[in-house]
DOLO-213213 format. One line per field, with one value per residue (C-alpha): residue in one letter; x, y, z. Coordinates in steps of 0.001 Angstrom, whole numbers, plus 500000, padded with zeros to 6 digits. Each point is the difference from the previous one (the first is absolute). Layout:
! residues N
residu <- A  ... .
xx <- X  ... .
yy <- Y  ... .
zz <- Z  ... .
This chain:
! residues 444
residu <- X  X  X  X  X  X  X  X  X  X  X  X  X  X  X  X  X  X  X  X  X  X  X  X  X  X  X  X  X  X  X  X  X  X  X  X  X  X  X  X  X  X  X  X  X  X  X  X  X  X  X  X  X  X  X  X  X  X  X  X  X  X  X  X  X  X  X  X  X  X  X  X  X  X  X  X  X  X  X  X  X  X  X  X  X  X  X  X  X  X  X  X  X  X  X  X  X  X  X  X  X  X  X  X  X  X  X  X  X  X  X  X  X  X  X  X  X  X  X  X  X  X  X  X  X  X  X  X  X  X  X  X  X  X  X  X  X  X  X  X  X  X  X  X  X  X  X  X  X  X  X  X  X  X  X  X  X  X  X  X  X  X  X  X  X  X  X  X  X  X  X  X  X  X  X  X  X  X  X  X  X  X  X  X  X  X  X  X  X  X  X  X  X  X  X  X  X  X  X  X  X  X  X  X  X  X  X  X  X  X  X  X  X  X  X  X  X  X  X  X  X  X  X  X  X  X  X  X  X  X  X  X  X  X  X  X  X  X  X  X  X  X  X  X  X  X  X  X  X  X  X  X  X  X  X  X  X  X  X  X  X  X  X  X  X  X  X  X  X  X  X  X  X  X  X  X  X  X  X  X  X  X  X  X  X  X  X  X  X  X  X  X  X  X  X  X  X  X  X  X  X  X  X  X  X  X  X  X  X  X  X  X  X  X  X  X  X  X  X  X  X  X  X  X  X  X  X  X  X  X  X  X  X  X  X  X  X  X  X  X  X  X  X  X  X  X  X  X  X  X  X  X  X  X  X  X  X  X  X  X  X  X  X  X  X  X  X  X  X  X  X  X  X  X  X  X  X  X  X  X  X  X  X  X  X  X  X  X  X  X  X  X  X  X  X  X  X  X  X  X  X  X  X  X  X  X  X  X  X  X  X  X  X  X  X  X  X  X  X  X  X  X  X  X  X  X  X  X  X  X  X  X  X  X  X  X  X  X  X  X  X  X  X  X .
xx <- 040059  498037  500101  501105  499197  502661  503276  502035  503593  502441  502290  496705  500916  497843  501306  499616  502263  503054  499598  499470  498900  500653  496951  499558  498738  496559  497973  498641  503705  499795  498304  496623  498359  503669  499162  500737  502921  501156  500036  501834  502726  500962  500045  503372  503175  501422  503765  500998  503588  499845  503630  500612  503830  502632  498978  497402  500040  499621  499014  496705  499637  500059  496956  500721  498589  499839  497072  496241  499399  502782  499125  501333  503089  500383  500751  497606  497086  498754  499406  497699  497161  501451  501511  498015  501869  503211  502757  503289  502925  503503  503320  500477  503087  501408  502998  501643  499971  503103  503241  502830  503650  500950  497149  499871  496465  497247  497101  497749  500255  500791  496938  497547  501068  500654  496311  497215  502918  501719  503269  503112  500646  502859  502692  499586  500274  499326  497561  501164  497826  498344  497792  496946  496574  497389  497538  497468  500764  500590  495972  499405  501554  496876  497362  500602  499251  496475  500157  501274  502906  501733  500908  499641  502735  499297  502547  499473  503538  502115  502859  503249  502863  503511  501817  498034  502256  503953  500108  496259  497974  496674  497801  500631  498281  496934  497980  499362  498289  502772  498889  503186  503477  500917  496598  498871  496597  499473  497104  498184  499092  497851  496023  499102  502823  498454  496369  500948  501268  496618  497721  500792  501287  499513  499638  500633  502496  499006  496832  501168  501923  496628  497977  502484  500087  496220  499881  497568  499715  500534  496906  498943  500956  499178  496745  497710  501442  499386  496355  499661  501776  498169  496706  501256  500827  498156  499561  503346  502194  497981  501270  503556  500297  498617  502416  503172  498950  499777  503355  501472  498683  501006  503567  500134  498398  502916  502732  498688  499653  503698  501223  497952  502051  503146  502463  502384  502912  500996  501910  498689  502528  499115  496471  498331  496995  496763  500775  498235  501170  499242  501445  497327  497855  502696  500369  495995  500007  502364  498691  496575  501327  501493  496306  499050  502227  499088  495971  500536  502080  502627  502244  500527  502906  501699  502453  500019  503137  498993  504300  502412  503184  501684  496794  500879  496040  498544  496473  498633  497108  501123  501197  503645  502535  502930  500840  498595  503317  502455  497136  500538  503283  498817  502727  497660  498803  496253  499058  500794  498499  497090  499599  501314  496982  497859  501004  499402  496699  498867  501019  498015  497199  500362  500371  496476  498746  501193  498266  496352  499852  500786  497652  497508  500102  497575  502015  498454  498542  501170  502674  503166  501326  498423  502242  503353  503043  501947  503526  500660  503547  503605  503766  501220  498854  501983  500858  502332  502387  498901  498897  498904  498498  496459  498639  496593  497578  496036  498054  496193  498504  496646  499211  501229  502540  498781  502246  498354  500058  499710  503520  503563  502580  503818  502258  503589  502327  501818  496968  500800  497195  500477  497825  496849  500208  500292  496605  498491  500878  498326  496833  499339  500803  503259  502560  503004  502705  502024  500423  502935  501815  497276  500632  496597  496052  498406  496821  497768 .
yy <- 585248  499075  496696  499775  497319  500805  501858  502600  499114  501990  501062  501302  503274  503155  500067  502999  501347  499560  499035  498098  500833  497407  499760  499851  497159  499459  497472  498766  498892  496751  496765  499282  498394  501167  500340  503341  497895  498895  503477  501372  497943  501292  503624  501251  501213  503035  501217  503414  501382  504059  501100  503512  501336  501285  498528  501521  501738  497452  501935  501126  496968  497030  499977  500260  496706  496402  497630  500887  503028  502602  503546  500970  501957  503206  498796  497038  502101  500567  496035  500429  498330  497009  499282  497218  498049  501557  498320  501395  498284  501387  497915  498960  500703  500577  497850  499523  503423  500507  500308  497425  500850  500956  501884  503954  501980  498846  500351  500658  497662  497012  500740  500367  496727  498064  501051  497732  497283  499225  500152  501790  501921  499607  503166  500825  503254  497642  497771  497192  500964  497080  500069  497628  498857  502170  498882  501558  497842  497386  499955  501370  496643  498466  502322  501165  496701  501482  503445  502372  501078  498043  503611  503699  502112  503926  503109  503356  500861  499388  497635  501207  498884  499050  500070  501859  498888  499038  496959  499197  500161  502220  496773  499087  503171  500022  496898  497717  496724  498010  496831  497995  501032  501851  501235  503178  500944  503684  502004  501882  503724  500656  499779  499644  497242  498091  500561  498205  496970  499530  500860  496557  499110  502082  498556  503467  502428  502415  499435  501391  503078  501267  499738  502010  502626  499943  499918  497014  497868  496666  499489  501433  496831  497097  501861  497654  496612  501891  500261  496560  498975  502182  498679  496154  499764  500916  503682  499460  499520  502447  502517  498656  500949  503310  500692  498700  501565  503455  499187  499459  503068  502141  498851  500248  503652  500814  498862  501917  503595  498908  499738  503121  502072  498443  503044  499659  501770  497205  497577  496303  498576  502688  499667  497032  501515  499293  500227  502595  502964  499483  496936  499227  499708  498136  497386  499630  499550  497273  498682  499287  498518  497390  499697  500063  496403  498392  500740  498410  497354  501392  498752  499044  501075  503793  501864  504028  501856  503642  500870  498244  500106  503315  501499  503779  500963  502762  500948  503164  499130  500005  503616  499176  499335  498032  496474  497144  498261  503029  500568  496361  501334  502303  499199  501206  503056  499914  502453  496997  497051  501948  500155  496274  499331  501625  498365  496942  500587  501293  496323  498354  502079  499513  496218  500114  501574  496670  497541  501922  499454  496241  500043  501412  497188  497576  496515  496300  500114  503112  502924  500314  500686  497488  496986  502221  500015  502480  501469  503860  500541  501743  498031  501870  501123  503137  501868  502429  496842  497304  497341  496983  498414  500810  500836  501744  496950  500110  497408  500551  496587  500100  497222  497414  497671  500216  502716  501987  504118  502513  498404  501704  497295  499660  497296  499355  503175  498881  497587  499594  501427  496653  498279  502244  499247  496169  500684  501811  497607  497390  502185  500523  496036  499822  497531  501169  498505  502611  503505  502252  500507  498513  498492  498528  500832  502819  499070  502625 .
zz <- 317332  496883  498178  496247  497250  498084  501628  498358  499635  502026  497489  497683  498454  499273  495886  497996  496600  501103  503372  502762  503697  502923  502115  504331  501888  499082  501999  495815  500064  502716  498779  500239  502964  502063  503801  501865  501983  496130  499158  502847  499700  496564  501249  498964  502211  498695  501814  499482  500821  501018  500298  501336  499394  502363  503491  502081  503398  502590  503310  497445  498627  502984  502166  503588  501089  498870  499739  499166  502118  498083  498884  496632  499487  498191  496655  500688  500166  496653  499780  503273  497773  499355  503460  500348  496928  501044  501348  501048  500218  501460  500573  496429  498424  496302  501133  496096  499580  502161  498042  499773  501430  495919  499000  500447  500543  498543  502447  498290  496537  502749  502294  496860  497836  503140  501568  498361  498863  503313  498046  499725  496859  498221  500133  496310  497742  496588  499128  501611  502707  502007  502989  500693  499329  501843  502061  497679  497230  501762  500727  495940  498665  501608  500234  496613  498350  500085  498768  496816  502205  502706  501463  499820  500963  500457  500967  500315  498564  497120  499814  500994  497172  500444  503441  503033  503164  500259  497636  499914  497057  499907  499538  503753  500528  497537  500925  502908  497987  498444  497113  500695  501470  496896  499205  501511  499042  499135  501706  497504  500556  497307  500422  496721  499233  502735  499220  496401  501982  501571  497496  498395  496719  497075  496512  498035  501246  497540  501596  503291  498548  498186  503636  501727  497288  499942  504021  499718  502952  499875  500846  497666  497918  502250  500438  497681  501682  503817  498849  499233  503126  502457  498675  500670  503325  503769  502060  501655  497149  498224  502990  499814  496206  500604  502458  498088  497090  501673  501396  496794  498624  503100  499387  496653  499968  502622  498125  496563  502633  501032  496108  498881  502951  500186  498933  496725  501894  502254  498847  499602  501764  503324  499308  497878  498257  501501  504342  501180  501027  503923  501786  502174  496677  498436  502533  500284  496308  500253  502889  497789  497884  502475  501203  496257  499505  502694  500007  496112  501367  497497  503021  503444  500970  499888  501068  500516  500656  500784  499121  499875  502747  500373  498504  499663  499279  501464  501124  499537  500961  503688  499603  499144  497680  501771  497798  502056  500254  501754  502900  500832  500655  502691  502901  502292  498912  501517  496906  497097  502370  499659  496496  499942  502486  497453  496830  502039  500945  496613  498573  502421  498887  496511  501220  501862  496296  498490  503134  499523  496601  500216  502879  497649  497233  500140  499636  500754  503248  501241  498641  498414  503303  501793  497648  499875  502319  499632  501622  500351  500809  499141  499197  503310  503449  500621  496870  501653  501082  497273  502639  498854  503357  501888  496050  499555  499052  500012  498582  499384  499654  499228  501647  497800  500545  503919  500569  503385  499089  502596  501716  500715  500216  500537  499211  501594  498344  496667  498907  496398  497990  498119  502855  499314  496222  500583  502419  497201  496827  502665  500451  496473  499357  498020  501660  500757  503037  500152  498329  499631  503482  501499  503169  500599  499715  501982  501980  499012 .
């Protein structure tokens, strides 16, 4: 670690015409004479929510033993590199999601608004909808005290409007992060909307229109300040600008491709302009840009909602066309549990995309990966019967917090999943005595 007369604040700014670029974690950016032990401690926590829609098969998805010594499961296996931070949990239970003696269907808006909030939703078609505060933002009120945005939310699918299930209303469906009771907080599914938010403030929106028309990067105009940065501070950092820089550009070059193909005849409602025509390149896309926020400590905490509940997407890619949603539906029929088994594997591969490029960040002492927690996981269990108990949950901790990977454990059946998120606000060091329908704190 080198030593620095004079520090470079941590909200400095690459500035060009119009614009304004957050920057990574530089070592330039501790005080001088700060000890290694000084500067470990302020390495940051970042929690990440992945949410995967319609339940997942369970006999693919729960290793066969407990404890250290387990072999990953079918739709485990794509995450076979990260084994050693992984750590999964079975038992837990969506427990708010179940309906009242008055209410009438509603799986699946109940099971997604009551999963990171511990709370049951109100039965609502209006906009008196009310749920509660997710355990996300819950963290973001304090984390994001130090950053442009207390929280990112991303989806890979636009909003559904109006009412989706019996007398719910669509927003039960759409997100998983709620503000307040009455605040839901929309997932946006448009690269370039959220590449704005993390570029930083910009001074000139007319500015910003002429650079897209001219396909300029934006580094193109923080360029001049990047020079005189670069030559200011030590090998590593230079290395660590270098590499953001070329992330930056990678996504932004990616999102212009995605504009310059996106096709006129589909609606902008079906379609947003600027998603790429393939999923898997879509959801990589997005995923960088998660990476993108937190290697600029943009944020520090995220959410990711691949669809929301009763997702009817397809996959092509997989060499069919059935809607994601009526497969779930399979009542047994060994042909649709195996195209259920491999939609679910193809999101935990897309999720293993998302853990190598954290793991490939430089951040503090070690990676992006190595100061993240972050849960992998699905509203229900069994899609086919909307079960709430025994839910898919993985953590990968990477090995902050002193969360032990490379573990398969199981808690008594019907364990709110409440009690993990009042372990994990305690790991990342927000207070909290009890959460949701918690019933007390897991020992993890």
């Amino acid at each position: 670690m080198m030593i620095f007369k004079k520090s470079i604040p941590r909200r400095r700014f690459l500035r060009g015409a119009g614009t304004a670029l957050a920057l990574p974690m530089l070592d330039a950016m501790f005080p001088a004479l700060a000890s290694a032990a000084q500067t470990a401690s302020r390495r940051v926590t970042r929690l990440s929510f992945f949410e995967v829609p319609n339940g997942i098969i369970m006999e693919k998805w729960t290793p066969a033993s407990l404890g250290t010594g387990f072999e990953l499961s079918p739709i485990l296996e794509p995450l076979a590199a990260f084994k050693d931070r992984m750590l999964v949990i079975g038992g837990l239970a969506n427990n708010e999601a179940h309906k009242l003696e008055f209410e009438i269907a509603g799986d699946h808006p109940r099971a997604c608004s009551a999963y990171l909030t511990g709370t049951h939703p109100k039965m609502t078609s209006g906009a008196d909808i009310r749920c509660g505060v997710s355990v996300d933002q819950v963290v973001a009120r304090e984390f994001g005290k130090y950053t442009q945005l207390a929280s990112l939310e991303i989806g890979l699918e636009s909003a559904l409007l109006g009412a989706c299930e019996s007398a719910y209303s669509c927003v039960y469906y759409n997100t998983v992060s709620w503000a307040t009771p009455m605040t839901p907080l929309p997932m946006e599914n448009r690269p370039r909307a959220i590449f704005e938010r993390l570029i930083g403030d910009s001074t000139d929106p007319a500015e910003r229109t002429a650079r897209f028309e001219e396909n300029r990067s934006i580094l193109d105009l923080v360029s001049e300040d990047l020079k005189r940065l670069i030559q200011s501070v030590g090998e590593t950092d230079r290395a660590k600008l270098d590499q953001y820089a070329d992330a930056v550009r990678s996504v932004e070059r990616r999102i212009q491709v995605a504009e310059q193909q996106s096709s006129e005849e589909l609606p902008a409602m079906e379609k947003p302009i600027g998603i790429p025509e393939k999923f898997s390149d879509y959801a990589k896309l997005m995923m960088d840009l998660q990476v993108l926020a937190f290697h600029a400590d943009v944020t520090r905490v995220g959410t990711f909602m691949i669809g929301h509940e009763m997702s009817g997407r397809n996959y092509p890619e997989l060499g069919f066309g059935d809607p994601h949603h009526s497969l779930t539906h399979h009542q047994g029929d060994t042909a649709k549990i195996e195209k259920v088994i491999k939609v679910n594997v193809f999101h935990t591969t897309l999720f293993s995309y998302l853990l190598e490029k954290m793991r490939s960040v430089p951040d503090g002492d070690g990676t992006l990966l190595d100061h993240s927690l972050i849960m992998y996981g699905s509203p229900l269990s069994d899609g086919n019967m909307h079960t709430y108990k025994d839910l898919p949950v993985l953590l990968i901790a990477g090995g902050v917090a002193g969360i032990r990977g490379g573990r398969h454990v199981r808690y008594p059946k019907e364990t709110p999943m409440a009690n993990l998120y009042l372990a994990l606000l305690d790991k990342v060091g927000v207070q909290a005595e009890t959460f949701g329908d918690s019933t007390g704190k897991l020992e993890l």
